[in-house]
C-alpha positions in Angstrom: 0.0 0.0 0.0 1.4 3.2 -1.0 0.1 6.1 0.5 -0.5 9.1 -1.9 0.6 11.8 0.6 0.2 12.2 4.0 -2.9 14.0 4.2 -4.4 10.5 3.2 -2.1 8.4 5.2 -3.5 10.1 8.2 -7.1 9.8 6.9 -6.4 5.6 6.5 -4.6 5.7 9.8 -7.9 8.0 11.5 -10.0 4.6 11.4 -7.7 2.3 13.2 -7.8 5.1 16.3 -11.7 5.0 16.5 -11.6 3.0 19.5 -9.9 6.3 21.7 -13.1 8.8 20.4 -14.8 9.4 23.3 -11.8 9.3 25.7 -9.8 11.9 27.0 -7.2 12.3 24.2 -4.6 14.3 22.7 -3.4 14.1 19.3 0.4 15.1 19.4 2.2 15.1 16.2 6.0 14.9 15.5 7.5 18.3 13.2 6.9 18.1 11.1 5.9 15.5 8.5 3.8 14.1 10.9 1.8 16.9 12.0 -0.5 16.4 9.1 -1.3 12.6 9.8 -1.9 13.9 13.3 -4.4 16.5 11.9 -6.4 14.1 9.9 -6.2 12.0 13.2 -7.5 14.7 15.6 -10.2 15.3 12.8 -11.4 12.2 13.0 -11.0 11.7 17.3 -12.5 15.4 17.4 -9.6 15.9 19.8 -6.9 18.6 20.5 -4.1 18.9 18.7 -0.6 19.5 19.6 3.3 19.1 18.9 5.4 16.7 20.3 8.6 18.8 19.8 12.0 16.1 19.7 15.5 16.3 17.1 17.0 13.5 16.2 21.3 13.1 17.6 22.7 12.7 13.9 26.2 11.0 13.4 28.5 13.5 13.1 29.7 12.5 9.8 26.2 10.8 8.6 23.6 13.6 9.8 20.5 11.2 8.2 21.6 8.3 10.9 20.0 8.6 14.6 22.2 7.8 17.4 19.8 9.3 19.6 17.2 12.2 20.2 16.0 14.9 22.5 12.5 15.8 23.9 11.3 18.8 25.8 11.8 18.7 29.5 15.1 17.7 29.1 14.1 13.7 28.2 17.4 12.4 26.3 17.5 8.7 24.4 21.0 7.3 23.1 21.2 4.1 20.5 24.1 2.6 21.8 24.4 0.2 19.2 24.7 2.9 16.7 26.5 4.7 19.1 29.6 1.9 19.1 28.9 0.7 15.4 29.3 4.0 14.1 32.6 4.5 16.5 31.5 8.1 18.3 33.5 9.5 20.9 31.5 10.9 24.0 32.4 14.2 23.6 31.3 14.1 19.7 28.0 12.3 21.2 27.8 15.3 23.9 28.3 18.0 21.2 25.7 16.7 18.7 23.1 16.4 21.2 24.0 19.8 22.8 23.4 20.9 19.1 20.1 18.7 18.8 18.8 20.2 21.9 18.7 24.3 20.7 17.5 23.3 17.6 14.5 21.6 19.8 14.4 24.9 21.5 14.5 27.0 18.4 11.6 24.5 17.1 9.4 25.2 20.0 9.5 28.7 19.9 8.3 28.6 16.3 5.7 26.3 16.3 4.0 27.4 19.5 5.5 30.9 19.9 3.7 31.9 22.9 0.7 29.4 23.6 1.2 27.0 26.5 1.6 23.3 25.6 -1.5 21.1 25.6 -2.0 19.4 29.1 -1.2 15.7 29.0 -2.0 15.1 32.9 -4.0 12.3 32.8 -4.7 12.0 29.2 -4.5 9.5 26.2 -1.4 11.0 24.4 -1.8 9.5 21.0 1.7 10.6 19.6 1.2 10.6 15.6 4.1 10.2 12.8 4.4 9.9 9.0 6.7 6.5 9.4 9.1 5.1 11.7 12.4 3.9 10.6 14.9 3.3 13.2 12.1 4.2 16.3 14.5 6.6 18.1 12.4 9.9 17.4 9.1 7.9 18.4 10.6 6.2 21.2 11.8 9.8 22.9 8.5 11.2 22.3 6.6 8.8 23.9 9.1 9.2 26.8 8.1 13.1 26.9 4.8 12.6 26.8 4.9 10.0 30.0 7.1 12.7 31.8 4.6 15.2 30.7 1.8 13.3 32.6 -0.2 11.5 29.8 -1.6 8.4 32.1 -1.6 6.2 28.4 0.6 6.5 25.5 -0.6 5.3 21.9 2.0 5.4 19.6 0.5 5.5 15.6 2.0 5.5 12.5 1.0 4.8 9.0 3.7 2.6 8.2 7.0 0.9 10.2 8.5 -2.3 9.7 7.3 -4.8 11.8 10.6 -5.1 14.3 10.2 -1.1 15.2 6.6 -1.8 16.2 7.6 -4.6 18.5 10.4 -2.3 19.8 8.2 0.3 20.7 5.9 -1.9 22.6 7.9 -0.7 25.7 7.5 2.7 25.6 3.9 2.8 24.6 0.7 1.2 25.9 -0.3 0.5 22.5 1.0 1.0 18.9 -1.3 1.5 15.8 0.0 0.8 12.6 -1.8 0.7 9.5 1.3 -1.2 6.7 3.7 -3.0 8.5 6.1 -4.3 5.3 8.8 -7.0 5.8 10.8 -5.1 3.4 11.3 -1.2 4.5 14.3 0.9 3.6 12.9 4.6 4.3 9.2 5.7 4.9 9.5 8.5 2.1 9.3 5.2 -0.2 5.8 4.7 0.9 4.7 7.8 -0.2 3.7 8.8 -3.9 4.2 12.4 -1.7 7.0 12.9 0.6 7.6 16.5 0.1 8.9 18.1 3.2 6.5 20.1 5.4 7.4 23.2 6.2 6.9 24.9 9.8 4.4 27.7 8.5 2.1 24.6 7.3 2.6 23.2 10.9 1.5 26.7 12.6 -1.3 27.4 10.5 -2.6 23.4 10.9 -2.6 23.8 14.7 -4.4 27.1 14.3 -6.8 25.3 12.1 -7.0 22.7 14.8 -7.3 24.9 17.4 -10.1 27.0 16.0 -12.0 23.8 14.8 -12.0 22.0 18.1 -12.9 25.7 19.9 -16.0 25.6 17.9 -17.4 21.8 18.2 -17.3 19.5 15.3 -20.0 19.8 12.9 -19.6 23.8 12.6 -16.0 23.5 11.9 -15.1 20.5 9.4 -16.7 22.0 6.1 -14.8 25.1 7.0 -11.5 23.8 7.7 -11.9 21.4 4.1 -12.4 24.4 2.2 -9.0 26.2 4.2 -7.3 23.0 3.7 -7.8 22.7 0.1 -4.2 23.6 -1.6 -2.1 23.2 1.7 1.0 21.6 1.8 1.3 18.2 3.1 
């Protein structure tokens, strides 16, 4: 199944979440390619929307690889594997999170400028991705969201191999995913669409959020389809 963008991929993925509507749930979705699954997904749940703001740790010399990432309120996740494989040094580990971590901070201010982060004390925190590769991104967000309060983590995804859903079985009460392939190289090759999302379409898609679920349900969605039409994925 190849999904056409991820506008869709969250619409395919909205179904498979139907169980949480009624609960007390927030939909936080990782900057920012998966911040329009999560939209689609809080859509659907007609629950709030948020970001779940974490960086990946890069290898120095091979940015794309994860040897870690970082989360808000300080929550920090190393690979070790990758960490020894790839041969790092601590103090090249330190200074590439150290990096990692104002580029989190720059990130926050962004996205959410001045508006408090969504509550989690208590909540369902459904944290919401375009894909899952090596897990660590997902895996330190569900960590932030626990330490945030969230009383049950749901982890979904439109696709993942089937190994990184097992892995993440520990971090999160449950994981949702809607293609698990045997073969996987990268998500993007799951998409027709994997065109990067920039951070304005992440702002104004938490505005939209915001205003929709201010509003109720059935006053908002024909609205915010006609706004949507010709955004970005």
């Amino acid at each position: 199944m190849i999904f056409n963008d991820r506008v869709e991929a969250g619409r395919r993925l909205a179904p498979a979440l139907a169980h949480l509507r009624g609960d007390d749930v927030v939909v936080l979705g990782l900057p920012r390619g998966g911040v329009p699954v999560a939209y689609e997904v809080a859509r659907a749940l007609d629950a709030p929307l948020d970001v779940i703001v974490v960086r990946k740790i890069g290898v120095p010399w091979q940015p794309e690889l994860a040897m870690g990432a970082v989360g808000e309120d300080g929550a920090t996740i190393v690979n070790p594997t990758v960490v020894r494989t790839a041969r790092v040094e601590a103090h090249e580990l330190a200074s590439a999170a150290a990096t990692a971590r104002a580029e989190l901070d720059r990130r926050v201010g962004r996205l959410r400028g001045d508006q408090p982060r969504v509550d989690l004390t208590g909540k369902t925190a459904v944290v919401v991705d375009d894909g899952i590769a090596t897990g660590a991104t997902a895996r330190v967000a569900c960590e932030v969201a626990r330490t945030q309060g969230a009383d049950r983590v749901v982890l979904a995804v439109p696709v993942a191999p089937p190994s990184a859903v097992a892995a993440m079985s520990d971090v999160a009460d449950e994981v949702v995913c809607v293609q698990q392939p045997d073969r996987f190289q990268a998500v993007g090759e799951w998409y027709e669409d994997f065109s990067e999302t920039s951070d304005a379409t992440v702002v104004t898609l938490l505005d939209q959020a915001a205003a929709a679920h201010d509003h109720g349900p059935e006053g908002s969605a024909a609205d915010l389809g006609d706004r949507r039409e010709g955004d970005p994925g």
